[in-house]
Structure formats: C-alpha cells, structure tokens
C-alpha positions as a Python dict, from the first residue, in 0.01 Angstrom:
ca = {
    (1, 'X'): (0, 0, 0),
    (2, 'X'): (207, -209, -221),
    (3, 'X'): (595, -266, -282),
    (4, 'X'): (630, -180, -682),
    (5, 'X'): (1014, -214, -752),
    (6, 'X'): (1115, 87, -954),
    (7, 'X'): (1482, 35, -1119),
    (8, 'X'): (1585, 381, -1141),
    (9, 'X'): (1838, 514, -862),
    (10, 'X'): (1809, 835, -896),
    (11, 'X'): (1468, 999, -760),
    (12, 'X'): (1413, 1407, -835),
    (13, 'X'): (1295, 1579, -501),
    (14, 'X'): (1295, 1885, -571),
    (15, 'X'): (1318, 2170, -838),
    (16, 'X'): (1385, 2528, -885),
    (17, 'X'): (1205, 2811, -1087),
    (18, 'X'): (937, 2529, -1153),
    (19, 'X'): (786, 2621, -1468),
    (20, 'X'): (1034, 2833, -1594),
    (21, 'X'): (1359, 2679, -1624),
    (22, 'X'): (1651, 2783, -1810),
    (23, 'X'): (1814, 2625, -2127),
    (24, 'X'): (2095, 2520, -2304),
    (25, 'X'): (2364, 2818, -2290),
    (26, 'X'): (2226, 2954, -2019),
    (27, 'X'): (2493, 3188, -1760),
    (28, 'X'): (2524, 3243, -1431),
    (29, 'X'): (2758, 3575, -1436),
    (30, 'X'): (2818, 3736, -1093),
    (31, 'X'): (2890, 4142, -1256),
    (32, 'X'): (3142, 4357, -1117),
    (33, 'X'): (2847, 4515, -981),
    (34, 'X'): (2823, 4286, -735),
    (35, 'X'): (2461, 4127, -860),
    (36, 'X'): (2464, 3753, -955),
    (37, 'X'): (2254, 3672, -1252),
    (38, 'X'): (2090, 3391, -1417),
    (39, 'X'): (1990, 3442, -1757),
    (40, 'X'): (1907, 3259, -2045),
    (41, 'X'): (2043, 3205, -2389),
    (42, 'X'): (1871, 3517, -2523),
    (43, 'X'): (1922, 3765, -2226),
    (44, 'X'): (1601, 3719, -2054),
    (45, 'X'): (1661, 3689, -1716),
    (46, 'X'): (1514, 3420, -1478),
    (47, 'X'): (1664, 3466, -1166),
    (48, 'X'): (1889, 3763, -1030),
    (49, 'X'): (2006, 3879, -610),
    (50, 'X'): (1891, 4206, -670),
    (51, 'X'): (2259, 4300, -482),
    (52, 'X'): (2358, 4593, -791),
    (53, 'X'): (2594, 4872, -650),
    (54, 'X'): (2555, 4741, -248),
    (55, 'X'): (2898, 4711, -189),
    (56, 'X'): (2932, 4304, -272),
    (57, 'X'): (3256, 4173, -321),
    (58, 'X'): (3167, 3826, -284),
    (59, 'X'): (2965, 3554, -247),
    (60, 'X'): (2902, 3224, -54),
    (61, 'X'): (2599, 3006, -240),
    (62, 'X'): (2395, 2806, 17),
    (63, 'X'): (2114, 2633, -75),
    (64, 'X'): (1784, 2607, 126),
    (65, 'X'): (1572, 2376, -131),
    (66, 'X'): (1467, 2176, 198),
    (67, 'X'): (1246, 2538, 335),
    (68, 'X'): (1097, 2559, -68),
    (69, 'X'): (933, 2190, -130),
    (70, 'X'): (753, 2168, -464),
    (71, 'X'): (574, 1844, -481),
    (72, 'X'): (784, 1673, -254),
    (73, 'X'): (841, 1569, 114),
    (74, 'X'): (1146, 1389, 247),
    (75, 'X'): (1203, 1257, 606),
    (76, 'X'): (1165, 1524, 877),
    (77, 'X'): (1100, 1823, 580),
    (78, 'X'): (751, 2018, 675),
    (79, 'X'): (460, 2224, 526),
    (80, 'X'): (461, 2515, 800),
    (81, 'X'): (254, 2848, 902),
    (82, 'X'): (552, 3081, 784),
    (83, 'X'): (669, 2910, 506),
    (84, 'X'): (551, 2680, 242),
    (85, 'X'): (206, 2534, 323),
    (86, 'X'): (159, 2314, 37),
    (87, 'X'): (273, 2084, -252),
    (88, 'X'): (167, 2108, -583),
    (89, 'X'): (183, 1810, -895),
    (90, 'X'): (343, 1871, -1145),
    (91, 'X'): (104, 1943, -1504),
    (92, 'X'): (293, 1570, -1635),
    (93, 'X'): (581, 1336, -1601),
    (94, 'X'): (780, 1549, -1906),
    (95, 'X'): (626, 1925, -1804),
    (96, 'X'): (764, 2066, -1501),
    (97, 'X'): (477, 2361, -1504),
    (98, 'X'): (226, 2316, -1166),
    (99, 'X'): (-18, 2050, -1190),
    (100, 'X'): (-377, 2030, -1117),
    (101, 'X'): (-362, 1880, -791),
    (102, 'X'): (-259, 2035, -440),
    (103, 'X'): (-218, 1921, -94),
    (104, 'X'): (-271, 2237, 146),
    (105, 'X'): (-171, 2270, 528),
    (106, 'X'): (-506, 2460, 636),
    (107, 'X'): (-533, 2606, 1030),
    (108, 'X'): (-706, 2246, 1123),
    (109, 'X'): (-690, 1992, 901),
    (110, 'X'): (-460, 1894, 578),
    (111, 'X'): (-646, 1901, 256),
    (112, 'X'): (-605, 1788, -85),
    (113, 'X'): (-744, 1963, -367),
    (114, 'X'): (-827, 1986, -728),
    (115, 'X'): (-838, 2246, -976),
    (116, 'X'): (-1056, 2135, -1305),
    (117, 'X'): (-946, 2354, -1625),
    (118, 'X'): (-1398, 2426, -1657),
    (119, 'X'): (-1408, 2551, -1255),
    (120, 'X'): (-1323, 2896, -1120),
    (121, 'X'): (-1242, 2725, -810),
    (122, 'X'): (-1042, 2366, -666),
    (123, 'X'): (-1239, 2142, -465),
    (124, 'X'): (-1144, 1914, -226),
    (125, 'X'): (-1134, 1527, -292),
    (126, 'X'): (-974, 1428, 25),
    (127, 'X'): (-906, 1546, 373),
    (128, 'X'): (-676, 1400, 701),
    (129, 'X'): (-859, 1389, 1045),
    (130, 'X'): (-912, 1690, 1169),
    (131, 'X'): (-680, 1859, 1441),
    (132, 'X'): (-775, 1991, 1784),
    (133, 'X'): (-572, 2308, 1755),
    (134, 'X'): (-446, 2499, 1529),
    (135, 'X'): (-184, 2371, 1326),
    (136, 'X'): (143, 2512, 1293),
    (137, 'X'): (359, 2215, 1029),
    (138, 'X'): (289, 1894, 939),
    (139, 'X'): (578, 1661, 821),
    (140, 'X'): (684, 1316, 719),
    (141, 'X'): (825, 1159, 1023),
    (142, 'X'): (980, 831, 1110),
    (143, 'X'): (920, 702, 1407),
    (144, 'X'): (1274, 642, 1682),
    (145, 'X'): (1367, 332, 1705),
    (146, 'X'): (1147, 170, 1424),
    (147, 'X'): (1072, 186, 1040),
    (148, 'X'): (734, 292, 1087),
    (149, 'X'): (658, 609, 867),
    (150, 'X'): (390, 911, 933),
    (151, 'X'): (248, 1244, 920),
    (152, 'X'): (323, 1409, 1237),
    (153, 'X'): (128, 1712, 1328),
    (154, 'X'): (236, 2004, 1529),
    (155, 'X'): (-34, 1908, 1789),
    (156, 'X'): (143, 1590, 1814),
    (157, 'X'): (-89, 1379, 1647),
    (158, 'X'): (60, 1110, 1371),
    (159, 'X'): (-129, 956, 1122),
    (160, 'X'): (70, 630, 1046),
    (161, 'X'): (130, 566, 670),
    (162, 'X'): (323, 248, 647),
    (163, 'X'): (580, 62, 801),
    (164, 'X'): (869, -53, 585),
    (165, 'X'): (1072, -357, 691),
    (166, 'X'): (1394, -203, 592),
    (167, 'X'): (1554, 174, 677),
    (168, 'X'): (1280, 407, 612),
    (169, 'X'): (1494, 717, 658),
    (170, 'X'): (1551, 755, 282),
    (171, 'X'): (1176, 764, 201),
    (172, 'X'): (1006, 1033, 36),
    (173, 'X'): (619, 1145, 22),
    (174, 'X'): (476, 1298, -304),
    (175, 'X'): (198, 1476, -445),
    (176, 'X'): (201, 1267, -801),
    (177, 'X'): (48, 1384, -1152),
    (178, 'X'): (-259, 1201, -1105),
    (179, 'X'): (-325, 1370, -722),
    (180, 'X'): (-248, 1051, -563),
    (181, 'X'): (-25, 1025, -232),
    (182, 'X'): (218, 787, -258),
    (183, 'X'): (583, 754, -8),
    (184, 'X'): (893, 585, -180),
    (185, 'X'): (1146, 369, 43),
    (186, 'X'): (1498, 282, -98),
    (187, 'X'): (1548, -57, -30),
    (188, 'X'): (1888, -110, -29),
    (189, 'X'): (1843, -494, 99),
    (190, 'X'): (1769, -628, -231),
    (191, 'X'): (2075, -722, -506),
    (192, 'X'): (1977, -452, -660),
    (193, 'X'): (1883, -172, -469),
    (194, 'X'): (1545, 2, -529),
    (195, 'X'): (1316, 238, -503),
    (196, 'X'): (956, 80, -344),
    (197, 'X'): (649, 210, -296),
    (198, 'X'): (522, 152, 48),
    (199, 'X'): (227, 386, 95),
    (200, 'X'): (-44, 417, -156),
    (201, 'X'): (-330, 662, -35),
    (202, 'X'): (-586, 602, -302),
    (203, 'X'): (-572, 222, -454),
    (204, 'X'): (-822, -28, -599),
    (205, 'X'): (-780, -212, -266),
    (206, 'X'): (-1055, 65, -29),
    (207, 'X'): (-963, -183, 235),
    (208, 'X'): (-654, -52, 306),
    (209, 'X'): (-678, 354, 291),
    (210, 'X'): (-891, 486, 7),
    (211, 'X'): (-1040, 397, -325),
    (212, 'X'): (-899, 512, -607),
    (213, 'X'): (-1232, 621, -790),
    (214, 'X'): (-1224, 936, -498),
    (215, 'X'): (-946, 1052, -755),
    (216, 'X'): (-1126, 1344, -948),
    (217, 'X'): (-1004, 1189, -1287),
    (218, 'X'): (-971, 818, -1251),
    (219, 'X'): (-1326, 689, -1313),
    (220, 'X'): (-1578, 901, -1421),
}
C-alpha cells in the first residue's frame, strides 16, 4: 500500500476492440441499408450491427463499456456469472493486445493467473480466500458512509483493500502489465489534484499484503 502521486489527470478505463483498433481515416458510415459500419482506412472492417435490409431507419448509440471491463474495475462495476468473469493486462504500456496476466471469477474463489509464452497452460500465482457458496460477481465496493475500499462478494463477504482518507468513489482497481493488483484514488485534496495509489497487492513490504517475488516475472 503506498500513496505514489501520479500527475496525469486523465486515467484510461476502458477500451474497445482491444487488440484490434482502428486507424487514422477510419469511418463509421451507417448505409442506406440500414447496417452501421466501422471500417478501416483500407476497407477491412472491424466492427459492423449486422442490421443489413431489417427495416432500420435509425439509430440511437448507447454505450455499455461498464458490462465489457478489459483490465479494469471502477467503483460498484463487477466480474459476474453471465457476463464478463475476468480482466486481462494488457501485453505493455504502448500495445493494447491482451497481456499475460489474468484475474478470473471462478465458482468459489477469485484467481489470478499467468500464461508463460514456453507453457500450454496459465498457472495460478495468487488466489483470494475462498467462498462458502458459489459465487455469482465480485466487485470493487466502497463501503456507506466511509472511504474504506473492497472486494465485495456475492456471498457477502468483503475483503478490505485500503482505506483512503479522502473520497474513494473515484477509485479504480486494475490488472497492470506486470500482473500486479493495484486501486487508484483521485485525490482531489491536494493543489494539484492526483491520481494515488492506495492499494498495492504484491510489494517489497510482505507485511502488508504480499511479496512481490510471488509475481511470476519479478525475481527469478
């Protein structure tokens, strides 16, 4: 747990068509067909409704990023039975392709895993308490009536991650390049605001949660 001051304001959460984004003079043309279509410079297309010849003479865009998260949890956002059941890094800071590392809402427990490029299979390098029941979502709560921040469980356990001393409700948990867990507060009681790290799961202090040599690639 720590309180690193990060300058930059603005924080990605989230990202579409993650590893295969469009580029420069790409168009989003909505045909008299009545399909919308993203394609890219060259024609290829990336994304598309599928609504051809159905009778569409319109369209309303709504977005639902919150049901879709990639490697990224905000405040009350879950991993559910149904829906997505896990995050996954990204393969670097620059390359928006999936990473090697994944956190995975199994029927009893939440696990974190890790895929090495010589294995046919991940393996897991860390794992929450397990649950009695089976689990239906986990999310990133914040506790009423306090900062305090945690993983609540659909059996209504909570598993307390840290407890900021300003507003925790814009906070964010993610799954970082390096399979580390880590939750971002904005701390907007400094001159100038910030983004802080308040929860560190793996860290060369073991005292506090977890060592960081239990990361598969940080020491050997």
């Amino acid at each position: 747990m720590g309180t690193r001051r990060s300058p930059a304001m603005r924080r990605f959460v989230w990202e579409a068509n993650r590893g295969n984004p469009v580029g420069e003079d790409a168009t989003l043309t909505f045909g008299e067909d009545g399909n919308l279509i993203l394609a890219d410079a060259d024609g290829r297309v990336a994304w598309q409704t599928n609504t051809a010849n159905k009778g569409v003479v319109g369209l309303q865009m709504l977005t639902n990023g919150f049901d879709y998260p990639t490697d990224t949890l905000l405040v009350g956002q879950p991993l559910r039975v149904g829906g997505v059941t896990r995050l996954v890094s990204r393969a670097s800071d620059k390359q928006n392709t999936n990473g090697a590392y994944t956190l995975v809402l199994e029927p009893e427990r939440l696990a974190m895993f890790y895929k090495s490029p010589n294995s046919p299979k991940p393996y897991v390098y860390y794992t929450f308490s397990k649950q009695k029941g089976r689990l239906q979502y986990v999310r990133l709560s914040k506790t009423p009536n306090s900062q305090d921040l945690s993983l609540e469980f659909s059996t209504g356990a909570r598993t307390l991650l840290s407890r900021p001393k300003f507003n925790s409700t814009m906070s964010f948990l993610r799954l970082g390049v390096d399979g580390n867990l880590r939750v971002f507060t904005f701390n907007d009681k400094l001159t100038s605001a910030s983004w802080e790290v308040t929860f560190t799961l793996f860290s060369r202090d073991a005292r506090i949660w977890e060592s960081e040599c239990q990361l598969p690639q940080k020491c050997g």
